[in-house]
C-alpha positions in Angstrom: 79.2 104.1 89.4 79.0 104.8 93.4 78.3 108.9 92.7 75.6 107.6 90.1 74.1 105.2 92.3 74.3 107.7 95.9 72.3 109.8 93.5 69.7 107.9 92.0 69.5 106.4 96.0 68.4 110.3 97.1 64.7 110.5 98.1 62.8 114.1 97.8 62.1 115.5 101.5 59.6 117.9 102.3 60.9 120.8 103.2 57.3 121.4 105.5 57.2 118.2 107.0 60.9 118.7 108.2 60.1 122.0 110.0 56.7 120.7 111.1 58.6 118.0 113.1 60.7 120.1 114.6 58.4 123.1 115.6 59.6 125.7 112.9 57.1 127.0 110.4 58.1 127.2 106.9 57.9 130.1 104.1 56.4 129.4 100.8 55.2 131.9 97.6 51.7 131.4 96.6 51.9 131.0 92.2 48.6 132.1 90.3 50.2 132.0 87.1 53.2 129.8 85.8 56.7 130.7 85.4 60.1 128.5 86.4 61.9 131.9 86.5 60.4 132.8 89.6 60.3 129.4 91.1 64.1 129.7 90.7 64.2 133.1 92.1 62.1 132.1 95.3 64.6 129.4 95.9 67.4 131.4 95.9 65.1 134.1 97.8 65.5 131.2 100.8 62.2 130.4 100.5 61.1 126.7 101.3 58.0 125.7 99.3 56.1 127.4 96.7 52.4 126.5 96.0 51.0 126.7 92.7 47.1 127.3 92.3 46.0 125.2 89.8 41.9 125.7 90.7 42.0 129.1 89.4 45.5 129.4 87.3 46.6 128.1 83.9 48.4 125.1 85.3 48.8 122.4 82.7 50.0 119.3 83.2 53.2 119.8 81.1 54.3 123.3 82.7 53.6 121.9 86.4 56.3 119.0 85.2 59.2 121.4 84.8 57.8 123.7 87.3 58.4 121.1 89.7 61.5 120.3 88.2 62.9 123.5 88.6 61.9 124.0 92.4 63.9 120.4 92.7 66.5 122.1 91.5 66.0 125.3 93.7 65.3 122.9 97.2 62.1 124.1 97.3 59.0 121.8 97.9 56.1 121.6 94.9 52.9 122.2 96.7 49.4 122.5 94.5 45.8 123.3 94.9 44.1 121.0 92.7 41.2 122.2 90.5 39.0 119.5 92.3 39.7 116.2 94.2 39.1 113.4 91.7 41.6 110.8 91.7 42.6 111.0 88.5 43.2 114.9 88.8 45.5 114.3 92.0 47.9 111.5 90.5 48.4 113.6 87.6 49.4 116.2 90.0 51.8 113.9 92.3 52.7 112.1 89.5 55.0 115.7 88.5 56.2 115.7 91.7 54.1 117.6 93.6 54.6 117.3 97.6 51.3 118.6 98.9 47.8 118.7 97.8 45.6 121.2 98.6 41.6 120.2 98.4 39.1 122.6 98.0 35.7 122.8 99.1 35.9 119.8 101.6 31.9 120.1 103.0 32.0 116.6 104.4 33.5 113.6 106.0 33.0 111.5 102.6 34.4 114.2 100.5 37.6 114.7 103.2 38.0 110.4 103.1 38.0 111.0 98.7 41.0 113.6 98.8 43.1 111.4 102.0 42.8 108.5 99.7 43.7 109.6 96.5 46.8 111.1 97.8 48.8 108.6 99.8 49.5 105.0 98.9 48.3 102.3 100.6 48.3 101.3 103.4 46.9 104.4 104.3 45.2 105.4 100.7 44.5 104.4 97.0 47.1 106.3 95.2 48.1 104.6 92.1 51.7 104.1 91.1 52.8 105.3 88.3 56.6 106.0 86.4 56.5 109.4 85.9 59.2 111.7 87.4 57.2 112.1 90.7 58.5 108.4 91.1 61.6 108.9 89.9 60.7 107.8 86.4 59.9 104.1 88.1 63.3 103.3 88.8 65.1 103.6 91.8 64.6 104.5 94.8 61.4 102.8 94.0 59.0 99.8 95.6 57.8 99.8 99.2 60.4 101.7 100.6 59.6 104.6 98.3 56.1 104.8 98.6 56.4 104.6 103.2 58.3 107.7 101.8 56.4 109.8 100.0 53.3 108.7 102.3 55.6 109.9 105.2 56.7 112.9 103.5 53.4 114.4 101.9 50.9 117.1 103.2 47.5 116.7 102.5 45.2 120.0 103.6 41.5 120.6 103.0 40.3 123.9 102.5 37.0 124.5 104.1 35.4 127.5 102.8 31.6 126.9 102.2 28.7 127.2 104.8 27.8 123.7 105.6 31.1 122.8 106.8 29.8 123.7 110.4 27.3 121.0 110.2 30.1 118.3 108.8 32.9 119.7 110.9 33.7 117.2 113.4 33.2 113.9 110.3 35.9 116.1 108.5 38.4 116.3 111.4 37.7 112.7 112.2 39.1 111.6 109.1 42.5 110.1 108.8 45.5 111.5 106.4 44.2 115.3 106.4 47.4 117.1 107.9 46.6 120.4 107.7 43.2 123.1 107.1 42.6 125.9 105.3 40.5 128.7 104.6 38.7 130.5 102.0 37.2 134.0 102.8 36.0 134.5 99.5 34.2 131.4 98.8 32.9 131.4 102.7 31.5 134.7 101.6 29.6 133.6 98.8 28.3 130.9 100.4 26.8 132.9 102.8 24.9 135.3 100.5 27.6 138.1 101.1 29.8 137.8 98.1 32.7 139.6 97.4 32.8 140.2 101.6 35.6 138.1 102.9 36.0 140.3 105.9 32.4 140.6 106.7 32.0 139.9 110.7 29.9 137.0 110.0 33.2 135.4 107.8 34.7 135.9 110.5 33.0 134.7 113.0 32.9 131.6 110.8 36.9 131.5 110.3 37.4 131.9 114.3 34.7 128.9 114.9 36.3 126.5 112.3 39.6 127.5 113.8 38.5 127.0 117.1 37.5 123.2 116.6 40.2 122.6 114.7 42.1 123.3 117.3 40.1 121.4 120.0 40.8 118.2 118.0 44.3 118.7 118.2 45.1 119.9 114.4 46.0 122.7 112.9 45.7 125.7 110.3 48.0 125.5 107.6 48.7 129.0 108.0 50.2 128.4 111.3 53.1 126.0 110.0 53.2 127.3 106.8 52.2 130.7 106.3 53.0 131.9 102.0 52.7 135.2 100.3 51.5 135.8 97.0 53.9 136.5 94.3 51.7 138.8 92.8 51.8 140.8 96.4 55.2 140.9 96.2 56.0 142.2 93.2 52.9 145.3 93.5 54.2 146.0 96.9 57.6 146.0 95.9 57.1 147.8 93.1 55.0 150.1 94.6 57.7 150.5 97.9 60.6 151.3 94.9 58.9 154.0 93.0 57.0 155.7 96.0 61.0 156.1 97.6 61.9 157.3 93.8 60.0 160.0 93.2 60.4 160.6 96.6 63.9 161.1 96.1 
């Protein structure tokens, strides 16, 4: 009963957070599509998170539950970009198991506050608790103790990538429980009347301003503590890479 109980007594770290504090960046896969066989593979790869983007892939509830099973399993941390920041959509994504949230199209303080607060229990949010296998099923480790936890141990970003955020800027980065920031070239693009342009000099100018500020109130760009390539880019490069040396050959 000891080796049972020293195993239902194990809490889910995140493997981000545990670099973060101690000034090491972490290395994650970016997933656009579903598959457990290369969640496996990135674990064992050595990678330490993988994120799966549920606004634009075919993410349903049921997959993302042995997805994130499976990168247990691998010791690699579930991260997701939610389809949009309701609260309902968010628990249903931590409720799986997912370890970080990704918001998109934060354009204001108010909308920043909604995505901090549906993510972290209180005290410092309004995250129902539920007994799904994100919380261990409801039993242990479970309670208070649990939830200090998983509040200590989750990353919340928001993505800013529309035009008005220049005007919200500093409401966003004065709201509490937003870890991390993010970008979205495209979308910035778009919003800007110049789609399909995410290198255009004015996105960029944008990306280096928002950066900047960010930085002036002490945060941080997620893609400076946790910078992730896309699967897809791996496997076109490296397939690429394998059959130009080939024929080469």
């Amino acid at each position: 009963m000891q080796g049972v109980k020293a195993i239902m007594d194990i809490r889910r770290v995140n493997n981000v957070v545990e670099k973060m504090n101690k000034g090491e960046k972490a290395y994650g896969m970016n997933m656009i599509f579903p598959s457990t066989t290369i969640v496996e593979l990135a674990g064992r790869a050595g990678f330490d998170f993988v994120t799966f983007d549920s606004e634009h892939g075919p993410f349903t509830i049921d997959i993302l539950d042995d997805l994130c099973r499976v990168a247990d399993m691998a010791g690699l941390t579930p991260f997701a970009r939610v389809p949009n920041i309701e609260d309902s959509t968010i628990l249903r994504f931590l409720d799986r198991g997912i370890m970080g949230i990704t918001g998109p199209h934060i354009v204001d303080g108010a909308r920043a506050k909604q995505l901090a607060n549906a993510a972290r229990y209180v005290p410092r949010g309004q995250r129902s608790f539920g007994s799904g296998r994100g919380a261990y099923f409801g039993g242990p480790p479970s309670g208070e103790s649990y939830m200090s936890h998983m509040n200590d141990h989750l990353l919340v970003t928001a993505q800013l990538e529309d035009l008005q955020v220049l005007d919200n800027l500093d409401d966003i980065l004065s709201v509490d429980g937003i870890d991390l920031y993010a970008s979205g070239a495209q979308d910035i693009a778009q919003s800007m009347g110049i789609p399909g342009q995410p290198t255009h000099p004015d996105v960029l100018a944008f990306e280096k301003e928002v950066r900047k500020r960010v930085h002036t109130a002490g945060k941080k760009m997620a893609d400076e503590v946790m910078p992730s390539a896309r699967a897809v880019s791996i496997f076109m490069e490296g397939s690429k890479a394998y059959l130009e040396a080939q024929k080469g050959s």
